[in-house]
C-alpha positions as CSV (number, residue, x, y, z in Angstrom):
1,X,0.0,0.0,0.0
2,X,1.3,3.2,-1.0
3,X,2.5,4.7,2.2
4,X,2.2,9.1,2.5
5,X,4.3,10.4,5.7
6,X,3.6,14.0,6.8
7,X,7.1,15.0,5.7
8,X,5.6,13.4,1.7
9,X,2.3,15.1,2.2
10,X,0.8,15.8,-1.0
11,X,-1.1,19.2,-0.9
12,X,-3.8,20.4,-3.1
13,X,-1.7,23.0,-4.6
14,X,0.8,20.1,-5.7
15,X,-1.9,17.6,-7.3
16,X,-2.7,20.8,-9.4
17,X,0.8,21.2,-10.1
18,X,0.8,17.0,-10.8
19,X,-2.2,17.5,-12.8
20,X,-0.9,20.7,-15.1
21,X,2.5,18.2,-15.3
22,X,0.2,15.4,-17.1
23,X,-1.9,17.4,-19.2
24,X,1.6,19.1,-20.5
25,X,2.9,15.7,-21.2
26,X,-0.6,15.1,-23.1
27,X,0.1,18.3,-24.9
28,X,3.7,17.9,-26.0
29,X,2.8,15.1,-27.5
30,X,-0.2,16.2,-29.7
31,X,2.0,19.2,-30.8
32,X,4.4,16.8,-32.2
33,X,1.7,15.1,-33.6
34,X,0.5,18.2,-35.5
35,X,4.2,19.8,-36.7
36,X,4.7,20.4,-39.8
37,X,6.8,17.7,-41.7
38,X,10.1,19.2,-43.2
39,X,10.6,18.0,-46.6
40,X,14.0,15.9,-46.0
41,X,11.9,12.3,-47.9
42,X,12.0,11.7,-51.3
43,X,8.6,10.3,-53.3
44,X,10.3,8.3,-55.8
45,X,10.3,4.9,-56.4
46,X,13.1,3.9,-58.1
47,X,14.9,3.4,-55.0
48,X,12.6,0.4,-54.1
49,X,14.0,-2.9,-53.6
50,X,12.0,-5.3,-55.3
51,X,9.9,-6.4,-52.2
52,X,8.9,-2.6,-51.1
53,X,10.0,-1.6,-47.9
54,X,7.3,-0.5,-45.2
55,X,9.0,3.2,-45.7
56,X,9.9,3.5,-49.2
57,X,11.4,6.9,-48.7
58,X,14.9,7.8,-48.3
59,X,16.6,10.9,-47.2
60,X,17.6,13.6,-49.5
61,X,19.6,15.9,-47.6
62,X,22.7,14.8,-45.7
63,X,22.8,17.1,-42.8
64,X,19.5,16.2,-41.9
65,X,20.2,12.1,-42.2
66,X,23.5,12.2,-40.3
67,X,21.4,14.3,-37.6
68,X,19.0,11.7,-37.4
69,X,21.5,8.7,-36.9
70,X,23.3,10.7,-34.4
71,X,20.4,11.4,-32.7
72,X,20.0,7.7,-31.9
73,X,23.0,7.6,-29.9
74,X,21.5,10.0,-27.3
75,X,19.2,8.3,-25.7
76,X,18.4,7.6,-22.2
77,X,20.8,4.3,-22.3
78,X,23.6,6.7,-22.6
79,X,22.8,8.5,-19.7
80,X,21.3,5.9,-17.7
81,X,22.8,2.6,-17.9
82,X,26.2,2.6,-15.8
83,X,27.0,-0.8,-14.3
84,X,29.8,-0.3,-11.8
85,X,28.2,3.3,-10.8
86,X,27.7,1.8,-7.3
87,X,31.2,1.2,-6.5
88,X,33.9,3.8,-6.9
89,X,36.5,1.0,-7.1
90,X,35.9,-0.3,-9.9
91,X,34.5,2.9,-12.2
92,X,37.0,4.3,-13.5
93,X,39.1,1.2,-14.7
94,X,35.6,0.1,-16.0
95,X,35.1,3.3,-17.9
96,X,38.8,2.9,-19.4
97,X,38.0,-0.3,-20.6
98,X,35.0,0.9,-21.8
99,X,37.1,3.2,-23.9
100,X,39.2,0.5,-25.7
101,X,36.5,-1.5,-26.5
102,X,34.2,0.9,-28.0
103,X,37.3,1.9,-30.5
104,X,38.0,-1.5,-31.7
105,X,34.7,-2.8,-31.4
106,X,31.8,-0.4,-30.8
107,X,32.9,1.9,-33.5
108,X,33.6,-0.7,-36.4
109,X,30.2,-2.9,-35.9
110,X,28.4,0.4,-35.6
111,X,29.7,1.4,-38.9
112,X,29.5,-2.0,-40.1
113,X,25.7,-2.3,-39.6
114,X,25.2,1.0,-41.0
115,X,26.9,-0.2,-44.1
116,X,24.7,-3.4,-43.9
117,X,21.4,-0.9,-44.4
118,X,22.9,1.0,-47.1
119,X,23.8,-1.9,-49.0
120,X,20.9,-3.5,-48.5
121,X,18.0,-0.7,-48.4
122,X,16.2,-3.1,-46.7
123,X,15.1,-3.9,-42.6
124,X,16.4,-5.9,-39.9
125,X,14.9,-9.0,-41.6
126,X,15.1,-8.5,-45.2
127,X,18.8,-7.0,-45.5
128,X,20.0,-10.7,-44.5
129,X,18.9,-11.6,-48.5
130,X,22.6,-11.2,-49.2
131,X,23.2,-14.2,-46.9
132,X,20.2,-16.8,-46.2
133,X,22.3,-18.7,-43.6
134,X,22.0,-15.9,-41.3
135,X,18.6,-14.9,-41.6
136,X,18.0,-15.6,-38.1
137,X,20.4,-12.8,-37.0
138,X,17.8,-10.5,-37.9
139,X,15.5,-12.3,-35.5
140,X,17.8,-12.5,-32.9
141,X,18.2,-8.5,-32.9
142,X,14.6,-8.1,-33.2
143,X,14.5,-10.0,-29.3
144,X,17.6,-7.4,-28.4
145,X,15.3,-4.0,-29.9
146,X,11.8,-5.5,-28.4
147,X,13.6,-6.8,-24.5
148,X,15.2,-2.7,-24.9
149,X,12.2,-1.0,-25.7
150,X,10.6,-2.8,-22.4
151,X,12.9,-1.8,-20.3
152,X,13.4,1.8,-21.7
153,X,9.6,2.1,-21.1
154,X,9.4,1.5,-17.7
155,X,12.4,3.6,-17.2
156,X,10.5,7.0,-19.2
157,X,7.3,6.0,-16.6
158,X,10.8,6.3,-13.4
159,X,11.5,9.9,-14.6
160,X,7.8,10.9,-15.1
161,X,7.2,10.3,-11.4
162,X,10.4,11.9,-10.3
163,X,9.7,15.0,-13.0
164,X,6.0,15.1,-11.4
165,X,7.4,14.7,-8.0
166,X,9.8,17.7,-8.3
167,X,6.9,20.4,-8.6
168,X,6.1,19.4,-4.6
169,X,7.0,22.7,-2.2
170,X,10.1,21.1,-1.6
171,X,11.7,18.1,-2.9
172,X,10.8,15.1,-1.0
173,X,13.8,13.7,-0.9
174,X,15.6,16.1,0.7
175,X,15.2,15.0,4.0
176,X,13.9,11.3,5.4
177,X,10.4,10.1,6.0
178,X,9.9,9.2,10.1
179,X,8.3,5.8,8.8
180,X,10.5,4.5,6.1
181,X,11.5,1.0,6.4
182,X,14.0,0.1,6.3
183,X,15.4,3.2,8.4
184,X,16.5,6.3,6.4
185,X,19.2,8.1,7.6
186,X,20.5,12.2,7.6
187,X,23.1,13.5,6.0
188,X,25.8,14.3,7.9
189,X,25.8,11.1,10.0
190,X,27.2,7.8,10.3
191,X,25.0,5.5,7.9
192,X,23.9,2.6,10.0
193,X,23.8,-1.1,8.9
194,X,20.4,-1.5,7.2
195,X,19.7,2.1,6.7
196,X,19.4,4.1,3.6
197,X,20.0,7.8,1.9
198,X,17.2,10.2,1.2
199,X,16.8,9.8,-2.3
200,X,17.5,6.3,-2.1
201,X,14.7,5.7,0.6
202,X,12.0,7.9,-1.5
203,X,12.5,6.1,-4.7
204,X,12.1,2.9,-2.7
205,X,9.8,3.1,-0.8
206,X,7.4,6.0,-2.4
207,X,7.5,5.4,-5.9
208,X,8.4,1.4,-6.7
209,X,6.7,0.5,-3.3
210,X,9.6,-2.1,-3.4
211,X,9.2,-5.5,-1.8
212,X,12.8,-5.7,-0.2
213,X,13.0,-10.1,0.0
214,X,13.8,-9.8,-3.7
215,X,11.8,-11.9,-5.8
216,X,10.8,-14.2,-3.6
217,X,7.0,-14.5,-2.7
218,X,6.0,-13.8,-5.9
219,X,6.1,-10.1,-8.1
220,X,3.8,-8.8,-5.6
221,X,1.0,-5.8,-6.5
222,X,0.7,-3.8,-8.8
223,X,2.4,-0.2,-8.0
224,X,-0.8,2.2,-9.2
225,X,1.7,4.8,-9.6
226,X,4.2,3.7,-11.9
227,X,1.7,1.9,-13.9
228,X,-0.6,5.4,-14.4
229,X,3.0,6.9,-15.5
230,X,3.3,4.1,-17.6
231,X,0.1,4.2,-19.3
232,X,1.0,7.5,-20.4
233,X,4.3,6.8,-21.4
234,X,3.3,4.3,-24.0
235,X,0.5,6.1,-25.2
236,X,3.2,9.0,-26.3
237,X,5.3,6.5,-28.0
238,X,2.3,5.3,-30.3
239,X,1.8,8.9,-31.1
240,X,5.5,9.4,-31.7
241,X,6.4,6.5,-33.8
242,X,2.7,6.9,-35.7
243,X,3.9,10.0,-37.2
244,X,7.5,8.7,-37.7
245,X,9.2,11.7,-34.9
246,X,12.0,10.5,-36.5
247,X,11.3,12.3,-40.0
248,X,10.9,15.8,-38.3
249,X,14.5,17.0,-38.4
250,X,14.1,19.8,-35.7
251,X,11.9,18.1,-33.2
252,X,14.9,15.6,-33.1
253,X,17.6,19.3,-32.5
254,X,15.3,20.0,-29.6
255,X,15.6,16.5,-27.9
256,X,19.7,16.5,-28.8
257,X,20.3,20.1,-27.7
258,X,18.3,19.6,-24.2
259,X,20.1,16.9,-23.8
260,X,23.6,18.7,-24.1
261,X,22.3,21.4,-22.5
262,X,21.5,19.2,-19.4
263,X,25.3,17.7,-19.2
264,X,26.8,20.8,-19.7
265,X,24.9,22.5,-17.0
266,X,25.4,19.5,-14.4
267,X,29.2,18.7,-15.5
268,X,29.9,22.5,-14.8
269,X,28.0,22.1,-11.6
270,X,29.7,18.9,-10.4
271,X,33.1,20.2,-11.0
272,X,32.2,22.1,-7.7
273,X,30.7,19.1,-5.5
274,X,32.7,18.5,-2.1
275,X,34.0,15.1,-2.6
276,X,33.7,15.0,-6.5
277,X,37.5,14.0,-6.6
278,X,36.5,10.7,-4.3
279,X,36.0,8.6,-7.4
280,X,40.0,9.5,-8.7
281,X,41.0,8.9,-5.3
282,X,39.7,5.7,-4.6
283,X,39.6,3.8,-8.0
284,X,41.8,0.6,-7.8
285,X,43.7,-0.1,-11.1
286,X,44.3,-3.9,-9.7
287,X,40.7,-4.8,-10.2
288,X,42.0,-5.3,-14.2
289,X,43.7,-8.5,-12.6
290,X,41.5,-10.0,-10.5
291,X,39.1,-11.6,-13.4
292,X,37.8,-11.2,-16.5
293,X,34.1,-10.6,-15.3
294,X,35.2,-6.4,-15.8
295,X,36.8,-7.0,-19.0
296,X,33.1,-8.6,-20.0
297,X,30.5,-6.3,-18.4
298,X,33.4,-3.4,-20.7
299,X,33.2,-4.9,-23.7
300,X,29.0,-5.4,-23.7
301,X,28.6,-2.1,-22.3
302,X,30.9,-0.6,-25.4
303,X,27.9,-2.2,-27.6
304,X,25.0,-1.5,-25.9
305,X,26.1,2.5,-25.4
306,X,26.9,2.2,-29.4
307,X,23.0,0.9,-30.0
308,X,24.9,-2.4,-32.0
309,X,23.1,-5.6,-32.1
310,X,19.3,-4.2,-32.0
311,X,18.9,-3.7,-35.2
312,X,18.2,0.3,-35.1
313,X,21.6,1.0,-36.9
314,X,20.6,-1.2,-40.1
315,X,17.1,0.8,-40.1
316,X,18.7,4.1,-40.2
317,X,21.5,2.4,-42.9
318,X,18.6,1.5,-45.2
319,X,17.2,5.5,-45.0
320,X,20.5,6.5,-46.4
321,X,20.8,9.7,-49.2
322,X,20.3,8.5,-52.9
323,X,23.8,10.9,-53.2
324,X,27.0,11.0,-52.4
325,X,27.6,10.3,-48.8
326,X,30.3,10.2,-46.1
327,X,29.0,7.3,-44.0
328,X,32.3,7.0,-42.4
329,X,32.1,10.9,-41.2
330,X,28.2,9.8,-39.9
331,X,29.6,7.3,-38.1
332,X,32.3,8.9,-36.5
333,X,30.0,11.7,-35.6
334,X,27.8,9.3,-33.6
335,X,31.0,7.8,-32.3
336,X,31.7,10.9,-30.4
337,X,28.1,11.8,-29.3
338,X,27.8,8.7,-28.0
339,X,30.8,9.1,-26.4
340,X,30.2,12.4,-24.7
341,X,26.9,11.6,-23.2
342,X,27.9,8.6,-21.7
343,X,30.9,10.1,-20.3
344,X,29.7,13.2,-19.3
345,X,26.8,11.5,-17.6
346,X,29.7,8.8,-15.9
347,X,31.5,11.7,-14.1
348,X,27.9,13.3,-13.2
349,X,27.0,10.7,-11.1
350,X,30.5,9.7,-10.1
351,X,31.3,13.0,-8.4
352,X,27.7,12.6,-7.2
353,X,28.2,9.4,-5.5
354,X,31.2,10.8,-4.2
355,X,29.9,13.9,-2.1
356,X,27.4,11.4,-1.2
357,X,30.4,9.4,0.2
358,X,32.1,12.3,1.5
359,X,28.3,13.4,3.6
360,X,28.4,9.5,5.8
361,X,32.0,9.5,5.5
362,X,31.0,5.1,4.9
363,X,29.9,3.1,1.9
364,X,26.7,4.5,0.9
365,X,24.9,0.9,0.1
366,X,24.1,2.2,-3.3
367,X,22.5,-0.6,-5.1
368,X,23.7,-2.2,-8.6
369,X,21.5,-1.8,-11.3
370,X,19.4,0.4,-13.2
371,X,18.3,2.2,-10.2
372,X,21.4,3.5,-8.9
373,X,22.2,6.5,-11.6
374,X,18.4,7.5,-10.9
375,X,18.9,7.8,-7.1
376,X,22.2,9.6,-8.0
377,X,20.6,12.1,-10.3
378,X,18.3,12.7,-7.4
379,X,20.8,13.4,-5.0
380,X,22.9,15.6,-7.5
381,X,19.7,17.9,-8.2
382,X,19.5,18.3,-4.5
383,X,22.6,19.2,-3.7
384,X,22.9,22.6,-6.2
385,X,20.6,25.7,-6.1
386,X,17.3,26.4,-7.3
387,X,17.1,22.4,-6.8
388,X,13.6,22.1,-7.7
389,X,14.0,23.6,-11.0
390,X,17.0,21.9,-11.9
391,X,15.3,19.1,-10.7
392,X,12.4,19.6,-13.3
393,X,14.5,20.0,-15.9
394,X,16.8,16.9,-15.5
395,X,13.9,13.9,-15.0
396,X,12.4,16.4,-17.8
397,X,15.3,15.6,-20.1
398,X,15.6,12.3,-19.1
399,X,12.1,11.4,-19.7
400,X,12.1,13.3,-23.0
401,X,15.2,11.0,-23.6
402,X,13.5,7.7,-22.6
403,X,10.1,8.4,-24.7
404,X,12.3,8.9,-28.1
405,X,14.7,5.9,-27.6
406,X,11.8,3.6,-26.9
407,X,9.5,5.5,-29.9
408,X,12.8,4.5,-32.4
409,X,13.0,1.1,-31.0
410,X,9.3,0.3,-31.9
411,X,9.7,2.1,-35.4
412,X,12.6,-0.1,-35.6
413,X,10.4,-3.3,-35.1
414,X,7.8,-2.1,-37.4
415,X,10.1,-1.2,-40.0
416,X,11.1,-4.9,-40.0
417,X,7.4,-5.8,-41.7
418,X,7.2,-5.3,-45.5
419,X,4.0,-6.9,-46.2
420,X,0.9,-5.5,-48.1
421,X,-1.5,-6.8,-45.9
422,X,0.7,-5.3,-42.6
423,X,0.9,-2.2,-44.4
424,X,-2.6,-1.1,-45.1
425,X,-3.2,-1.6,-41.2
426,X,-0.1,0.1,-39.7
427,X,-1.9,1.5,-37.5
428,X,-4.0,-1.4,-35.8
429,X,-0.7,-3.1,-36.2
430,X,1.2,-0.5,-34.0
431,X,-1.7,-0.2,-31.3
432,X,-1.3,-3.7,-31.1
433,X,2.6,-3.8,-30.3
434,X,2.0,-1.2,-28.1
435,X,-0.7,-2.6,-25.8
436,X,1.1,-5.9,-25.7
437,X,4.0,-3.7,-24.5
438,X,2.5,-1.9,-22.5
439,X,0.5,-5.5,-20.8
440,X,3.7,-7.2,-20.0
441,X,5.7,-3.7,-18.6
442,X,2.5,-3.7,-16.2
443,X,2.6,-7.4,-15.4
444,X,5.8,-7.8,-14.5
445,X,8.1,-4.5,-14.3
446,X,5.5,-2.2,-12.5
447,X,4.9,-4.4,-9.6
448,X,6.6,-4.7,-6.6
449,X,9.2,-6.7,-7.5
450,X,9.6,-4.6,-11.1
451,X,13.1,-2.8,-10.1
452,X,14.8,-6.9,-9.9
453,X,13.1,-8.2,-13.3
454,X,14.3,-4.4,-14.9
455,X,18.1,-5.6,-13.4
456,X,18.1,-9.0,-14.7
457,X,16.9,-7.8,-18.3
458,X,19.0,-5.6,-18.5
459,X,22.0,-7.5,-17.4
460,X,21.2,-10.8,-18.8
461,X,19.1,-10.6,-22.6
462,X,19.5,-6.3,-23.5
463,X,23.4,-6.7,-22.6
464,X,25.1,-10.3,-22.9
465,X,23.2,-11.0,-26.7
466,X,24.6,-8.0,-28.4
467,X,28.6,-9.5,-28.9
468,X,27.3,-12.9,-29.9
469,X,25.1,-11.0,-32.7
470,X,27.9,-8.6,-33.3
471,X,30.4,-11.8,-33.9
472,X,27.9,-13.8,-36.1
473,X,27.2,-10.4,-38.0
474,X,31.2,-9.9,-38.5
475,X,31.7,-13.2,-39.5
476,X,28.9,-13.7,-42.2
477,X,30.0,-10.3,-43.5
478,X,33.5,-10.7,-43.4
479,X,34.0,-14.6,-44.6
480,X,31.2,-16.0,-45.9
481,X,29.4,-13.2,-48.0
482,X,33.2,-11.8,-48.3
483,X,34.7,-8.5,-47.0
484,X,36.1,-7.6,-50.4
485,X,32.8,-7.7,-52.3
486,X,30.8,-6.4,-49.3
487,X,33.2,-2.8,-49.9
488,X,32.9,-2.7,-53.1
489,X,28.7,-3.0,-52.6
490,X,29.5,0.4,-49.6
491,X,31.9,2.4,-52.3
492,X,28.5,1.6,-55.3
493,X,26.2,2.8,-52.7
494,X,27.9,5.8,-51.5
495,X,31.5,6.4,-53.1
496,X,33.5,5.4,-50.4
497,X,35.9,2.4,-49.3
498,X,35.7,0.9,-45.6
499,X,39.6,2.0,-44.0
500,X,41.8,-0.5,-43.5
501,X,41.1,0.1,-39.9
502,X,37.5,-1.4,-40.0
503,X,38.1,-4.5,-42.6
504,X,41.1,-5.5,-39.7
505,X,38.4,-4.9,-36.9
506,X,35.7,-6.9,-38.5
507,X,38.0,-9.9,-39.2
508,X,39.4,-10.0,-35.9
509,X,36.6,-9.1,-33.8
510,X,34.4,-12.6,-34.0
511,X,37.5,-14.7,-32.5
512,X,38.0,-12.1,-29.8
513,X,34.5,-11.6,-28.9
514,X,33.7,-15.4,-28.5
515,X,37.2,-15.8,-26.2
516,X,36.2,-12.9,-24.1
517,X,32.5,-14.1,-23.8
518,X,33.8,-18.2,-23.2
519,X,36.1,-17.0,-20.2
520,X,32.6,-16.7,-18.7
521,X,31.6,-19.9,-18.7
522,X,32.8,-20.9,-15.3
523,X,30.5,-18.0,-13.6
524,X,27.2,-20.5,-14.5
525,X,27.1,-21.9,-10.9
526,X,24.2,-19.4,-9.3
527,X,20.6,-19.6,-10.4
528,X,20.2,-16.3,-11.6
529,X,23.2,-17.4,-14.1
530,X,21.6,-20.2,-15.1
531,X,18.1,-18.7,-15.8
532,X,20.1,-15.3,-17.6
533,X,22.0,-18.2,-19.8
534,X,18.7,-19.9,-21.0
535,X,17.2,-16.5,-21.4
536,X,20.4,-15.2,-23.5
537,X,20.2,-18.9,-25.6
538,X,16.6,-18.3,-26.3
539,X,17.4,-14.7,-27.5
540,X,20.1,-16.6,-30.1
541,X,18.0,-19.8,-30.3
542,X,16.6,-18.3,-34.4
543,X,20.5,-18.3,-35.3
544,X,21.4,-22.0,-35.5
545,X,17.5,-22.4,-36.2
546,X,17.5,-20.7,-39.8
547,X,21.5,-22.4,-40.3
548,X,20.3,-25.7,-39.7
549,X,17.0,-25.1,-42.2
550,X,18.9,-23.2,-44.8
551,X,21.7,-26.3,-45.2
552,X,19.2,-28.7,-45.1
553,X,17.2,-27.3,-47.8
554,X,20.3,-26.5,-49.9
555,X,20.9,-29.9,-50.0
556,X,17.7,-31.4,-50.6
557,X,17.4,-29.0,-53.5
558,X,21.1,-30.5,-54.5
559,X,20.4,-33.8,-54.0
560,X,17.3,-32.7,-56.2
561,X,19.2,-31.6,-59.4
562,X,21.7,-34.1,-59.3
563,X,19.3,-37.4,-59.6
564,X,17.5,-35.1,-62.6
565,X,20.5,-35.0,-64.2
């Protein structure tokens, strides 16, 4: 039962305020519903590929297409998802290797799947006509985009209620609630055994209503909260991916430039936290040497930040200029915004988590998982003045953020359905994937228990099936279809040649990813481990599937010819 404190008392002055919050939510989505398309699509047809495309169009101006792709890398997974957030031991060495890995892997498979839509003009499924053997990696990266776009949407309906919750006559999670269990303690003071933070205890306790014995018992109630958010969350996204958000070129500058402005501000506001330093002072560099478990979460995270693997860079690929273009200067350009907002956002809530350490002088129990850079932002936004404002406009940005990656993520999954039939009914076809969203997210990640299924998605199917795609996708390309021919196709499509950087990268990279991953094996002993494995197998299972079928039918159809002849 939702619990209210006196200290969380809701006035009526704040459920208008909550109230005007929702109906401007309502209202920024109907005026992007009602914008005026810029003309950036072409109408011809003679770019069709023979079995039509669901959008036949293709950009005709470059600045406005390399805009668009860029804009895909920041999204809320860049400033969001930050695994070793909750200890300052291990951040920085994780965010080095994080760096490596993203240049030698994250940066050639991004451009290489962009290359794969440009070749192909075709979606997630259809571009894999080059290469019938692997037609299940398009399968297999339509699990990755539809598993992302769940968890992305229960994370927009997080920063609704923390956006809504910052218009209250203070923020309430600037000081602790007399009844929160477990205990919540001041700043200022020792942290006890048991006991909690402020932001830490609100999120917990007053907006997941969190069941604390894990999963056990069951996924417990329903939170009405989060799932009112979350209603409203997904019934944005249909509006947003109806009218393809992602073909209004300034709608997408006003989401990208809100989102710089937000790091900016914070990064110049962090600089000046007491205890920011703490995460340079106590990083470790000998956790690179004590296993290989760092040198894994790295090299997932360096795909996941890049968007590889979920099929959104091969939909953009396919929207590519009928002209000349520099895809390698696109990619590169998303390269580095990725890079900055991820970064920025890392030393955000680093120096955050720091003056947090610096204010209970003791480990601040901040959990693992996707909740811990929300609690963080929480903490930052109290900690600077005008708090409620800034407040506002961080969870604004974030859930601005969340609402377009999950929008391009189901645009990404309808983009993948070419037929006639599907296509007269796009729209009964979209409702459709978006109330069966929108069922399951309710089911199962706005109950009581939501916050450990959101953890276990997201490190167990989103992360760990994005370098086994990435290695099948690098070796199909690279030795069976063949690198050489597979260039030559890129240069015909848009007058350039791959570097000799990326053809090295994408023949190396499949041996390299599948040591790194099979150093992992031994780590299978826990039941969570088990149950991630079988989840990340059934993720893959369409691979070998479609391998096994395509091999068999070759040869029936050669055995076939040679007792005709």
């Amino acid at each position: 039962m939702y619990v209210i404190t006196l200290r969380f008392e809701l006035s009526s002055k704040v459920w208008y305020v909550q109230i005007t919050s929702i109906f401007f939510s309502f209202y920024w989505s109907f005026t992007l519903l009602l914008s005026t398309r810029t003309k950036t699509l072409s109408a011809t047809s003679t770019t069709e590929s023979i079995e039509i495309p669901l959008i036949a169009d293709r950009w005709t101006n470059n600045i406005n297409y390399r805009q668009l792709v860029m804009s895909s890398c920041i999204g809320i997974v860049q400033v969001w998802w930050h695994p070793y957030l909750h200890d300052l031991r291990k951040f920085l060495p994780f965010l080095f290797l994080y760096n490596i890995f993203s240049v030698l892997f994250g940066y050639p498979l991004l451009y290489l799947e962009l290359a794969l839509g440009v070749v192909t003009k075709k979606g997630v499924l259809n571009c894999w006509d080059l290469a019938p053997m692997a037609r299940g990696v398009g399968f297999a990266m339509l699990s990755s985009c539809a598993l992302t776009a769940l968890v992305t949407g229960v994370v927009s309906a997080w920063c609704l209620a923390l956006f809504v919750h910052s218009f209250h006559s203070f923020l309430p999670w600037l000081h602790c609630a007399a009844t929160a269990q477990p205990a919540c303690a001041a700043r200022h003071r020792p942290l006890p055994q048991g006991s909690e933070t402020p932001p830490q205890s609100f999120f917990f306790n007053f907006v997941l209503t969190l069941k604390r014995d894990g999963l056990k018992g069951g996924l417990g109630n329903i939170v009405p909260e989060v799932t009112f958010y979350y209603i409203i969350c997904w019934v944005l996204i249909y509006f947003m991916t109806f009218k393809r958000i992602y073909g209004y070129s300034k709608l997408i500058l006003f989401k990208d430039v809100l989102a710089y402005f937000m790091l900016i501000i914070c990064v110049l506001g962090a600089v000046r936290l007491d205890g920011a330093t703490t995460m340079f002072n106590e990083c470790d560099w000998g956790v690179l040497f004590e296993g290989t478990q760092i040198w894994r979460d790295a090299l997932e995270y360096s795909l996941v930040q890049m968007s590889v693997s979920q099929g959104v860079l091969v939909m953009l690929g396919a929207y590519c200029p009928k002209e000349q273009h520099k895809l390698a200067t696109t990619a590169l350009l998303t390269f580095i915004v990725s890079k900055t907002c991820c970064m920025g956002s890392g030393l955000v809530l680093g120096a955050a988590h720091g003056a947090l350490r610096r204010d209970y002088d003791t480990e601040t129990k901040i959990w693992n998982g996707s909740s811990s850079s929300l609690i963080l932002w929480a903490d930052y936004v109290a900690r600077i003045p005008g708090s409620q404002f800034w407040s506002a406009i961080v969870f604004f940005t974030l859930f601005v953020l969340a609402l377009s990656t999950t929008a391009l993520l189901v645009q990404t999954i309808m983009s993948t359905f070419t037929g006639h039939s599907i296509r007269k009914i796009t729209w009964a076809f979209l409702v459709m994937i978006c109330v069966l969203f929108c069922f399951i997210g309710i089911m199962t990640l706005c109950t009581q228990a939501g916050l450990y299924v959101l953890n276990f998605l997201m490190t167990w199917p989103v992360s760990k099936v994005r370098a086994p795609i990435a290695a099948v996708v690098a070796t199909v390309i690279t030795y069976m279809y063949g690198q050489t021919t597979f260039c030559e196709e890129v240069y015909f499509a848009v007058g350039e040649y791959p570097c000799m950087f990326m053809r090295i990268c994408w023949a190396v990279s499949p041996v390299i990813l599948v040591v790194i991953l099979l150093t992992g094996m031994d780590a299978l002993s826990t039941f969570e481990a088990t149950v991630g494995s079988i989840s990340v197998m059934l993720c893959l299972l369409a691979i070998p599937i479609f391998l096994i079928f395509y091999f068999v039918f070759r040869c029936r159809v050669r055995n076939i010819v040679d007792n005709e002849k």
